[in-house]
C-alpha positions in Angstrom: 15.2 0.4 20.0 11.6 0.1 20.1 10.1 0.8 23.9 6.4 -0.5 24.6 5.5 0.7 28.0 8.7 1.3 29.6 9.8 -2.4 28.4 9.2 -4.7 25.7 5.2 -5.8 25.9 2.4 -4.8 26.7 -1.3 -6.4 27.3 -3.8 -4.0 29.1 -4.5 -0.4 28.9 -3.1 2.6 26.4 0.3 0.4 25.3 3.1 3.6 24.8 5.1 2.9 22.0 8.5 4.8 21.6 11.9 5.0 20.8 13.1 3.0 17.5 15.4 4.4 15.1 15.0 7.7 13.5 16.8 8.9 10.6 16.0 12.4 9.4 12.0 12.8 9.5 11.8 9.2 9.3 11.3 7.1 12.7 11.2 2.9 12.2 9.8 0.4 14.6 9.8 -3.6 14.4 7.6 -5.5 16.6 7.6 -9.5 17.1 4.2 -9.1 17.4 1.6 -6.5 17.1 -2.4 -7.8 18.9 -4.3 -5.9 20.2 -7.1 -8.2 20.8 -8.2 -9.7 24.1 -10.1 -7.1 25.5 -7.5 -5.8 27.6 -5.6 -3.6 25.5 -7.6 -0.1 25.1 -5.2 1.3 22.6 -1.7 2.2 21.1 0.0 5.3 21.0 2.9 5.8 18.9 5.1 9.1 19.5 6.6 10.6 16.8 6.2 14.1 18.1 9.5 13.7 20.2 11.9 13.5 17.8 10.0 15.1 15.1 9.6 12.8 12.9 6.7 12.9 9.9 7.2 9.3 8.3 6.8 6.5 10.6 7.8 2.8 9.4 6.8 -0.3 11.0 7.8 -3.6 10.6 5.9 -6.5 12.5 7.4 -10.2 11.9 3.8 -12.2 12.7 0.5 -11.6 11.4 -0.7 -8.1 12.7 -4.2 -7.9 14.2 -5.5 -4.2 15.4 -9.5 -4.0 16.8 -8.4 -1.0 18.5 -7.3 2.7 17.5 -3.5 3.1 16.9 -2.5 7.1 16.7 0.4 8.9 16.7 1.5 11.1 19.0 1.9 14.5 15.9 0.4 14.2 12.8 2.2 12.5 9.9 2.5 9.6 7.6 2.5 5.5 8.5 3.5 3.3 6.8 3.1 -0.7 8.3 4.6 -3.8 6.6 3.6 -7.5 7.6 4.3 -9.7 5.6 2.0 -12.9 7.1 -0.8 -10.9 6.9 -2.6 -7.9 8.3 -6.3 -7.9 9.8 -8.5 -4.6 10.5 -11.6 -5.7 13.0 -14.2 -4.2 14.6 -12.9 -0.6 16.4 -9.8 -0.9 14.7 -8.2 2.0 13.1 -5.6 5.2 12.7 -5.7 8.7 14.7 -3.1 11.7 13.7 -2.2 9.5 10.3 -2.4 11.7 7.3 -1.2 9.2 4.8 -1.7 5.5 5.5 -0.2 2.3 3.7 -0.6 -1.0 5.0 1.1 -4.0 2.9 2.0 -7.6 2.9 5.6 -5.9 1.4 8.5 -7.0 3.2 10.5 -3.7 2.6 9.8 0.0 2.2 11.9 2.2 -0.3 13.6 5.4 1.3 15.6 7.7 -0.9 18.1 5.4 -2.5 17.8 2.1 0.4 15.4 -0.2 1.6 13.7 -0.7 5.5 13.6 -4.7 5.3 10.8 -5.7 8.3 13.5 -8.6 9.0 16.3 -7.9 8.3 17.4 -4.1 8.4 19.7 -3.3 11.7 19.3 0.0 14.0 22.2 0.9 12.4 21.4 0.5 8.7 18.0 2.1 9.5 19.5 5.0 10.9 20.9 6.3 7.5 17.9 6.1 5.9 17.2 10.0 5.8 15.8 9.9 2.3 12.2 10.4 0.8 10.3 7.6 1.1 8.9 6.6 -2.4 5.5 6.8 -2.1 2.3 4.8 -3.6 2.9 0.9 -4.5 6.3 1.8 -6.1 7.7 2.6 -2.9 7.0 -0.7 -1.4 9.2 -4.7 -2.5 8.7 -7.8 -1.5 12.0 -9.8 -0.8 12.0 -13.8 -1.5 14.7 -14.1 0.9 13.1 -12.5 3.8 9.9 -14.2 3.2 11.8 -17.1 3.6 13.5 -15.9 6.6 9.8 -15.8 8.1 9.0 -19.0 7.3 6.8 -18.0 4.6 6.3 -18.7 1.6 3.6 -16.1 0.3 2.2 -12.5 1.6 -0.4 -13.0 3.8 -3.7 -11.8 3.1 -5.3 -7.8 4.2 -8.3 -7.7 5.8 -10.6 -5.1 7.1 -14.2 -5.8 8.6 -16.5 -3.9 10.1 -15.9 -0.3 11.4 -14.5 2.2 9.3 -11.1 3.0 7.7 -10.4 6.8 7.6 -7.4 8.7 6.7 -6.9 12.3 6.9 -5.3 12.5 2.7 -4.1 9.0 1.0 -5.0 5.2 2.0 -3.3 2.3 0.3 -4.3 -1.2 0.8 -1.4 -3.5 -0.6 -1.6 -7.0 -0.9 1.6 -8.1 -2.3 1.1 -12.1 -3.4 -2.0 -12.0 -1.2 -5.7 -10.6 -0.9 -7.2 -7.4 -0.3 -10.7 -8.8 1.7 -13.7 -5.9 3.0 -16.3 -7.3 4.7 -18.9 -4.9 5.9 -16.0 -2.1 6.6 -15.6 1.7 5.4 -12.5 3.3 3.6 -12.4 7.4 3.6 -9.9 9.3 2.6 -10.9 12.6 3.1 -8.3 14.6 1.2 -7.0 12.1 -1.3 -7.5 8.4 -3.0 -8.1 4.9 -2.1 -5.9 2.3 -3.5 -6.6 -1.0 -3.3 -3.9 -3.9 -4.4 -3.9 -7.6 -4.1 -3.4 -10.9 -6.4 -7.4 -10.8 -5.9 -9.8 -7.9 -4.0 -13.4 -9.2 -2.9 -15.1 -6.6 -1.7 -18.5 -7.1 0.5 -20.8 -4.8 1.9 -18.4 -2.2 2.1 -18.3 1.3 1.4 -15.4 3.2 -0.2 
């Protein structure tokens, strides 16, 4: 149910994501592919405000790379799974994002059930009303749907240059991957930085 500028891509300007599938205060997106690189894209906007929703999943099924600033449209939590990897460049970053978690996970736990990037339907995400379980707890990775991606490891999370900042908690989780800062900047202003990885290298950076 995801809606990227009226229709299903988008490669220049603000790209408009809504729809998806929401579930209590929890909304969930899936993307093919999420790049906003190439100089034509200024932007995404994500809008949560519609349905009201506080929690806002993500799921993208290719390596996600963001130089530009993603925001929601209300204030609230995001939490973004891709599993091949995940790169921060340059002017990338988060607006309106109170708590942000980025992770290599395949899944996210909600309440009692899981949002699989791959495999959960519109209609299994829709019943997952529940809590999401926060910190490194609330994220799994599944053999099966790494496999299903042609996988067969997390990729790697990367941030360089620019800076990282985050209105409460930031969590940095690379599951069977890396957690790589090259000349980047990580503030959360009301909360703590977690960083999680099979190895973190951390250069020139400031936390």
């Amino acid at each position: 149910g995801t809606v990227v500028n009226g229709g299903t891509s988008c490669t220049s300007g603000l790209c408009a994501v809504t729809g998806g599938t929401q579930a209590g205060s929890n909304l969930f997106h899936r993307f093919d592919a999420f790049n906003t690189s190439g100089g034509q894209i200024t932007g995404a906007s994500i809008d949560n405000a519609t349905g009201g929703a506080s929690h806002v999943f993500v799921g993208v099924l290719s390596p996600t790379l963001i130089d530009r600033t993603v925001g929601l449209t209300s204030p609230g939590s995001l939490t973004w799974l891709s599993p091949a990897g995940i790169s921060i460049q340059g002017a990338g970053g988060f607006t309106n994002v109170s708590n942000l978690t980025l992770s290599t996970a395949t899944g996210a736990r909600i309440g009692n059930g899981i949002f699989d990037a791959l495999n959960s339907t519109a209609a299994q995400a829709s019943q997952l009303n529940g809590t999401p379980v926060s910190g490194r707890a609330g994220l799994v990775t599944d053999p099966q749907s790494l496999s299903g991606l042609a996988l067969s490891k997390n990729g790697d999370l990367s941030v360089s240059g620019g800076l990282l900042t985050v209105e409460k908690e930031l969590l940095l989780d690379a599951q069977g991957g890396n957690v790589l800062l090259q000349a980047a900047g990580l503030e959360a202003r009301g909360g703590a930085i977690g960083l999680h990885g099979e190895g973190v290298n951390v250069q020139n950076s400031r936390l």
